[in-house]
N, C-alpha and C positions, 0 to 999 in steps of 0.2 A: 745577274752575276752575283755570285753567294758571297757572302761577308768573309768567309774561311776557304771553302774548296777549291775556288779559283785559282788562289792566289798560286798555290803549287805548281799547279796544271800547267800555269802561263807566265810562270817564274824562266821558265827559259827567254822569251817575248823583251829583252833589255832596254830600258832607255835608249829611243835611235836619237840624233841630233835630227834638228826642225825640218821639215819638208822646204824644199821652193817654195818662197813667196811669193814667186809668180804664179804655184800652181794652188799655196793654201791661203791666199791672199785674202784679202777683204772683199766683203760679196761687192761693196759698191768700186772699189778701186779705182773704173776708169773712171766712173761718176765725185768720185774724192780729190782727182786734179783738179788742180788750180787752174784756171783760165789763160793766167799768162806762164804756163808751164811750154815747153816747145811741142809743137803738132805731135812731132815723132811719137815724143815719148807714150800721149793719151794714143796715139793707133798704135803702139805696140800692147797697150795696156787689153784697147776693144780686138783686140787680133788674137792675144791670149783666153778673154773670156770667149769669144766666137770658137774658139778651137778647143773651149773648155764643153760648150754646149753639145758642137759637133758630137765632142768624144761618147756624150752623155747617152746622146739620141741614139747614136752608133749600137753603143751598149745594150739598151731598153732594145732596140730591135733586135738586136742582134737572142738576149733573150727571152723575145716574144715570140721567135723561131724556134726555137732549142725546143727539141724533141724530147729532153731531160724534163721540162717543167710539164710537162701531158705524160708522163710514162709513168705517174703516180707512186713512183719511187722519191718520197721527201728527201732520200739522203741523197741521192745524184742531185735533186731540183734543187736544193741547198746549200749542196758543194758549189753548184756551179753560179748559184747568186752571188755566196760570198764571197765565194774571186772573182767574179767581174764586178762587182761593185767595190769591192779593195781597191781592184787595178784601175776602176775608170776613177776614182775620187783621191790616189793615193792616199789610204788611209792605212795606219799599220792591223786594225782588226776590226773584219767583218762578222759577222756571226747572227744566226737566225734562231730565233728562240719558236717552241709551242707550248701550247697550255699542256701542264703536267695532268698524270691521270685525275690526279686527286681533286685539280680546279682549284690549289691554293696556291698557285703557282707556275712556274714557268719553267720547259726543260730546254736543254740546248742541243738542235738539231745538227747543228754544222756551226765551228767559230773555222772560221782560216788566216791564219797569221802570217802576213804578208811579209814579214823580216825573215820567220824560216822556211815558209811557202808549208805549211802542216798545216792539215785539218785535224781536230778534236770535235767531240761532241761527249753527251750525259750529264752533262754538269745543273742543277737544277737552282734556279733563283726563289725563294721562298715569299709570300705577301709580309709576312710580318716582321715588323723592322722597316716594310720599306712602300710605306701605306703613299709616302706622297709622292716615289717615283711612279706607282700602279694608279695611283688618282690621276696624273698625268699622262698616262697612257690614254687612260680610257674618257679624257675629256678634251684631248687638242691633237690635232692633227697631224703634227711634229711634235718632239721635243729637243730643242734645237742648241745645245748646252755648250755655250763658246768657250764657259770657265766651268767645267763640272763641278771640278771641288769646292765652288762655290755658291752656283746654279741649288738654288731649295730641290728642285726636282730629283736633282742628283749626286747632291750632297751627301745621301744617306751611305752612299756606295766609300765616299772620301778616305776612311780612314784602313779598312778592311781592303780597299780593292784598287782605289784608282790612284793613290799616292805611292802604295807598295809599284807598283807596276808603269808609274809615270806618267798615268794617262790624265791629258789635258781636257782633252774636248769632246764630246759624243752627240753624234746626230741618231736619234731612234725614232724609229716609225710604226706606229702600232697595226697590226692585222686582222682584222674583221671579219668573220664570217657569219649571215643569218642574222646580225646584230649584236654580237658577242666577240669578246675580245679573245682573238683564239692564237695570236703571238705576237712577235716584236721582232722588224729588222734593227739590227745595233751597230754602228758604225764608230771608231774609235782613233783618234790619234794623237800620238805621242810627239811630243816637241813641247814646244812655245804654246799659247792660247791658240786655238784658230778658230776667225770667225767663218761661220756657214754661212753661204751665199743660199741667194735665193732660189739658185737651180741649184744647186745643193742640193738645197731640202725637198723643193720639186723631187728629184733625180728618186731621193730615198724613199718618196712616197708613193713615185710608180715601183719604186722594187719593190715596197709592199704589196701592193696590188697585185702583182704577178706571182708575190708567192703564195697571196691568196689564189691565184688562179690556179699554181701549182698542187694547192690543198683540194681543190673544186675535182682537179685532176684523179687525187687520192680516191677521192671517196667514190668519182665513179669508177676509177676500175675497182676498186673493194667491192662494191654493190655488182659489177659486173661478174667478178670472182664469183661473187655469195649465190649467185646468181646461177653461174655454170652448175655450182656445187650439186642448188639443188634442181638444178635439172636433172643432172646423172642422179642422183640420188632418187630421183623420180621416176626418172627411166629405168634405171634397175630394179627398181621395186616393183613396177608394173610388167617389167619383162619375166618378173621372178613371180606374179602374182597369179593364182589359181585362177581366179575370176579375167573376165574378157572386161577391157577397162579400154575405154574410147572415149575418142577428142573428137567433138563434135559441136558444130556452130546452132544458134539460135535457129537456122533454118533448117537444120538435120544435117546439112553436109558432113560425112566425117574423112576427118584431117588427120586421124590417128588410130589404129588397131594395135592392141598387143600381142603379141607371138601367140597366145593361149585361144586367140580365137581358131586358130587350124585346129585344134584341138576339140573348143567346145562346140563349133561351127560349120568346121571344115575347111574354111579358105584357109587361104594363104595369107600371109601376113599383110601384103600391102594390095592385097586383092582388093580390099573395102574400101580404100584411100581414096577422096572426091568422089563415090556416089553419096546417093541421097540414104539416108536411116529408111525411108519410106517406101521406098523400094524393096525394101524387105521385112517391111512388117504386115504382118496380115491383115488385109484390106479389113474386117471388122473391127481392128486395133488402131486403126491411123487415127480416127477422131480424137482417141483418148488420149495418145503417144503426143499428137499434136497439141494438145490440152498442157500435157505435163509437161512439156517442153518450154507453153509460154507461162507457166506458171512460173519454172526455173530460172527464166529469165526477166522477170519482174523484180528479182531482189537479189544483191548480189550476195554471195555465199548460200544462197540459201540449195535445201535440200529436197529431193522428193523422189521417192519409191514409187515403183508403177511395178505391173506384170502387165507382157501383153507376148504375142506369137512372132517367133524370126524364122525366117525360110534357112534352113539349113541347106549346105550344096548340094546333099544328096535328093533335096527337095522337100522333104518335112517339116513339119511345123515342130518346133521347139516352143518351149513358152519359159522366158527371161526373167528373175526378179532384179528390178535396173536401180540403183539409184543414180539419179544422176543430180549433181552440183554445179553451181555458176561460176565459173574462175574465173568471168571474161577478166574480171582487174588483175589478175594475179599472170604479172608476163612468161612465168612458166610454163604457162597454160594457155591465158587467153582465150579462154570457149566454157564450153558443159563438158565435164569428167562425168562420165557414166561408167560405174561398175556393175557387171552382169552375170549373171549365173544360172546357167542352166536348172533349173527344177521340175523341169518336165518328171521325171522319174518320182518325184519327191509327190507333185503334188495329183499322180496316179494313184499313188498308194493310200495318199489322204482318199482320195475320192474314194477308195476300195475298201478305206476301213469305214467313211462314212456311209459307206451303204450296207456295210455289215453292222452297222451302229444299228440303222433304221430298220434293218429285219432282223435283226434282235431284239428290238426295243418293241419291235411290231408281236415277233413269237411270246415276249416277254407278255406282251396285254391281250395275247390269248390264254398264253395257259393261266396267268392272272383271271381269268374270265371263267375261263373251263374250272379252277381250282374253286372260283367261288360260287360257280353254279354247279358242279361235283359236290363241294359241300353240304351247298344249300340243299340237294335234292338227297344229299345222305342221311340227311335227320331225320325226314318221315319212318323208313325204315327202320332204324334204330331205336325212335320214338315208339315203336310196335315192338321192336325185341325186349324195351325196357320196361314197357305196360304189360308185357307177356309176363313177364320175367317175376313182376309184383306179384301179378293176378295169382301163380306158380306158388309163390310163398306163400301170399295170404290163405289162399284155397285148398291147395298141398303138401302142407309144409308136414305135417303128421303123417304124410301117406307116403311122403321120400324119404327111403333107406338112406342111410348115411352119405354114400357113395351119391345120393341124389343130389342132396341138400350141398356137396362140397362142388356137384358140378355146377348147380345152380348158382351157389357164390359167384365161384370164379366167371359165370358168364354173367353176372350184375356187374362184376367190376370191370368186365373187358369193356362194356356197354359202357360203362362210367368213361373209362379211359378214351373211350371212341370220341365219346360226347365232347370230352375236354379239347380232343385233336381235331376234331369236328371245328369247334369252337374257334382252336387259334389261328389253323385254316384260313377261315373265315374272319376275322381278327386278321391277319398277315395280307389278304386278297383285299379286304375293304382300301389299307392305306390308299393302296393306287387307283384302283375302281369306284370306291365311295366316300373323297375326297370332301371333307367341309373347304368353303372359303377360310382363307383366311382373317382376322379381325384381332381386334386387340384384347389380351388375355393378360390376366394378371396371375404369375408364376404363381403368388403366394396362395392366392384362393386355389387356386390346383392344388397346390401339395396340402392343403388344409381338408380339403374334400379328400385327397388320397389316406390322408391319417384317418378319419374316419370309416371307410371303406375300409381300411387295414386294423379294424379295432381287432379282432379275434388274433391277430397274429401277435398285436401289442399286448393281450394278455400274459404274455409272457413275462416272470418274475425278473424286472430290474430292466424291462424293455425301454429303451429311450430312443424317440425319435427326434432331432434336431432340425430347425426349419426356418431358412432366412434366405428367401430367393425375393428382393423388392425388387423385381422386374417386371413393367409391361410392355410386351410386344405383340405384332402382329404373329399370328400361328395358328393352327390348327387347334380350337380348344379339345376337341375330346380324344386329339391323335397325344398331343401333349398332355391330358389325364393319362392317358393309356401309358407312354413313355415316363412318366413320374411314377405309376402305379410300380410297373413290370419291373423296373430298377430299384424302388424303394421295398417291394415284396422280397427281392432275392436279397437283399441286401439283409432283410428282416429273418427271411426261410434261410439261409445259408450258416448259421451260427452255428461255435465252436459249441461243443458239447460241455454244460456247466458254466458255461462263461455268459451271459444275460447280451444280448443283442445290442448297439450303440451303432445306432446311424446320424450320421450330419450332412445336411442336405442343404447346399450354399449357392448362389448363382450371383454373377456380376455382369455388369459391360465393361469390355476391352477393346483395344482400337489392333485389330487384324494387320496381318504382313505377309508378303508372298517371302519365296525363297531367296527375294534379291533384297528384302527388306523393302521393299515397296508398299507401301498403306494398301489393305483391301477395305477399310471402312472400321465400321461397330460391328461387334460382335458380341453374342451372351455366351459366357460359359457358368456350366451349370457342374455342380460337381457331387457325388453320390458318394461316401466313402464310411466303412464301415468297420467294423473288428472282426469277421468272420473268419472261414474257415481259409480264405482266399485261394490263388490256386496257381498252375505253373504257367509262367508266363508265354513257354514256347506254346501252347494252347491260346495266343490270344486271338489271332485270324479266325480258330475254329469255332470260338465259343459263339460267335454273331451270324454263323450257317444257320441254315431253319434242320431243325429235329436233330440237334449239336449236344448231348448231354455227358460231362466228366463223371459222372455220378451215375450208379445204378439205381434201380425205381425202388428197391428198396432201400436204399438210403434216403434218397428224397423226392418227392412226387415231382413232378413238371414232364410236359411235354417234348421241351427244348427249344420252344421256338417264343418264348421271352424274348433273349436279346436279337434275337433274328428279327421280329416285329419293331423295339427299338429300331435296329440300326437301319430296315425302310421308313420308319418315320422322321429319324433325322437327316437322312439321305432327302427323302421327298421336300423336303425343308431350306434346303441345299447346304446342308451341315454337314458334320461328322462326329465320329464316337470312337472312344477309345478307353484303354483301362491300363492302370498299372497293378501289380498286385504282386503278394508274397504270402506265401504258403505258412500257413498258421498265424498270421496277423493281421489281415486283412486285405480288402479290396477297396478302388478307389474308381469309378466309373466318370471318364471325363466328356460330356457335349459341348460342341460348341457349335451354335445357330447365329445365323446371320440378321441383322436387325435392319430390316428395308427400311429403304427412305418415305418415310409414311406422318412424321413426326413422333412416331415410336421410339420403344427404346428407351425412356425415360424410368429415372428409378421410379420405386412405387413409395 
């Protein structure tokens, strides 16, 4: 009861004059006569108390019946305590308090005020200020206050609450739930002092307990509620769900189909209700179905994905991706939730691109094969056009009219150019056909070897090549010469006219990500970037085709199949390659190779 808000509320509530002291008597009264008092008087006294207990017992059954204190409505179960406990104790106010949300305190469920027969409730009693009424709560069984305003327990209340209002005496009983103090029945009356008898306090202690039983009541229909809730929430969802989602017991029985299986299935909704799962999975699928079954049931929640074959009505094999889950503890459910989806269609199609995968992959390492033995067997011939071709000069060069010596040129240089395509060919066919192991290569000694192989190009006034790749991984050494050469050569050949060549050639390890941000490991990237001619980036796709050239042969020599040999050697690798670039400032050619678990991958 609050020091201030009460007082208002229950300012109607008047000073009554004293109750029967036959009825608010002394607990001992008949045990208080005298010996030589007359008969009568002590059996009128034990004829009182006897009809005090009667009434008591009456009461407590009468609300240990009431439908109110199970129907988990605290406000009926607490109307109806505090006026039979008013009426069976005449006491002028009853009233049930619970713990406020906050747990610093006490609200008030129900008061009913026996002088105007009105119920109130909201009223909230606070801990502070009133530490040794709340310490007494929660350490004695009653608190049994014949003089409140006097009573330590409940004195605190005296000036704020029980003097304004006349109140004498108060019998309170604390409420328990789980171990925790979860409210107070409060009993109140106004007159004279009254002392509480022993069934009294008895009397108030079973009202406690019953409105604890009353709270017991709450909470299960609340959890019964919460419960319906999500059922339907359950069942709507699964009735609304694309996927075929079934209740089914540890032994396969299922107890549950969703509407979606007519759909993805054929049956009918409760076509499938109490037979066995196994009955309908493909006799070469039971072992496994049966497998995944008691795996799911080994742990509760736990999950597990299978595919296996369901006889659909028209007779066909369908094949299912299931997951199914353990709910048996979850009384919603109570079994294996399996959700299912047809992928028959889906994983046709997989099979059909994988087999177009593998005769591609197969056509791919023939003409790979034809390209390199075409090659190989093209250079003898050539080797004779180009020995001819000498012999021609050396031996006839003064005997060829003009017209001779320009067709002879021109068929030394086609020879030449043959030779070169001949070459990369061969070069572009080896990656896959003449494959080194891989082993640990140290980046820098590569690009050190390529600077000297590229010296004629570095003669160029104000050429600068930059070179800081401390990486060693496992890789192909002479695929990765070849790929440091071809990229740091264009990088070198590509330059703006007047402007001195500047390439910087960088490599790190990074730690890879997929699309979802999921770690794929270590990774090198290696980075080529230069000040050249650069070029437009809608050409980036085209530039890494074999015999791909932006450039005419009189602008600048090459075949075209540079970066086309890169991008099968970083491909073979299981990398990638990529560029950014901007027309008259440069190129930036990006790798990045993957660093197998080998203890590689260390810097250098």
């Amino acid at each position: 009861m609050p020091r201030s808000s009460l007082v208002p509320l229950l300012a109607a509530a008047a000073v009554s004059p004293p109750l029967d002291p036959a009825v608010a008597g002394d607990a001992n009264n008949a045990e208080a006569l005298s010996a030589d008092e007359p008969f009568t008087r002590r059996g009128g006294a034990l004829e009182r108390a006897h009809s005090r207990l009667h009434r008591q017992r009456a009461a407590l059954a009468a609300l240990a019946r009431s439908s109110r204190l199970e129907s988990g409505d605290l406000a009926l179960a607490g109307a109806e305590i505090t006026e039979t406990a008013a009426r069976t104790l005449s006491v002028a106010r009853a009233s049930v308090w619970m713990s406020a949300d906050e747990r610093d305190g006490i609200r008030c469920a129900d008061l009913f005020d026996a002088l105007t027969g009105v119920h109130s409730h909201g009223m909230v009693l606070p801990r502070a200020g009133l530490s040794k009424y709340f310490t007494a709560m929660e350490t004695e069984r009653i608190v049994a206050a014949h003089c409140a305003q006097a009573d330590p327990r409940t004195a605190e209340f005296a000036d704020s609450y029980l003097i304004p209002l006349g109140i004498t005496s108060m019998l309170d009983a604390p409420v328990w739930a789980n171990g925790v103090l979860t409210g107070v029945v409060c009993l109140e009356h106004i007159g004279g002092p009254r002392e509480w008898t022993d069934d009294e306090q008895s009397f108030a202690g079973s009202v406690a307990d019953l409105l604890s039983r009353a709270l017991a009541a709450r909470e299960r229909v609340q959890a019964k509620a919460a419960l319906l809730r999500s059922e339907e929430r359950f069942r709507s969802m699964i009735e609304r769900a694309a996927d075929v989602v079934t209740i089914l017991s540890g032994d396969g029985t299922i107890s549950y189909e969703s509407p979606s299986v007519a759909r993805v299935l054929g049956y009918a909704h409760q076509q499938l209700v109490g037979a066995s799962l196994f009955d309908y999975v493909h006799p070469d699928d039971r072992t496994s179905v049966k497998r995944a079954l008691e795996q799911v049931m080994s742990v509760p929640n736990m999950g597990v994905t299978i595919e296996f074959r369901f006889r659909h009505a028209d007779g066909s094999w369908r094949v299912l991706e299931s997951l199914g889950t353990n709910l048996v503890n979850n009384p919603a459910i109570n079994g294996i939730i399996a959700n299912s989806r047809d992928v028959t269609d889906r994983r046709a199609v997989e099979a059909e691109l994988e087999r177009q995968r593998r005769e591609l992959a197969r056509s791919n390492q023939e003409l790979e094969q034809f390209a390199y033995v075409a090659s190989h067997d093209l250079q003898e011939p050539l080797r004779k056009i180009q020995a001819f071709g000498d012999r021609l000069l050396e031996d006839y060069d003064a005997a060829l009219a003009g017209p001779g010596q320009h067709y002879l040129s021109r068929m030394r240089d086609a020879a030449r150019r043959m030779q070169d395509l001949i070459s990369d060919l061969l070069s572009f066919s080896r990656v896959a056909t003449k494959p080194n192991p891989l082993r640990p290569v140290d980046l820098n000694e590569i690009a050190e070897d390529v600077r000297r192989d590229l010296d004629v190009l570095m003669q160029q006034p104000g050429a600068r090549l930059s070179l800081d790749l401390p990486v060693v991984m496992l890789a192909d050494q002479m695929q990765c010469r070849q790929l440091l050469q071809n990229l740091i050569g264009n990088a070198l050949k590509f330059h703006r006219e007047g402007i001195p060549p500047m390439v910087d050639v960088r490599a790190r390890l990074e730690d890879g990500t997929d699309t979802r941000g999921l770690p794929t490991g270590r990774w090198c990237r290696i980075a080529v970037e230069d000040n050249g001619i650069g070029f437009d980036e809608k050409f980036l796709d085209r530039i890494f085709n074999p015999f791909q050239r932006l450039h005419g042969r009189g602008v600048f020599d090459g075949t075209g199949m540079g970066l086309a040999i890169c991008r099968k050697i970083v491909e073979r690798h299981g990398g990638n390659i990529t560029a950014t670039s901007t027309v008259g400032v440069g190129t930036t050619f990006i790798v990045r190779l993957p660093v197998h678990d080998s203890g590689q991958g260390a810097t250098a």
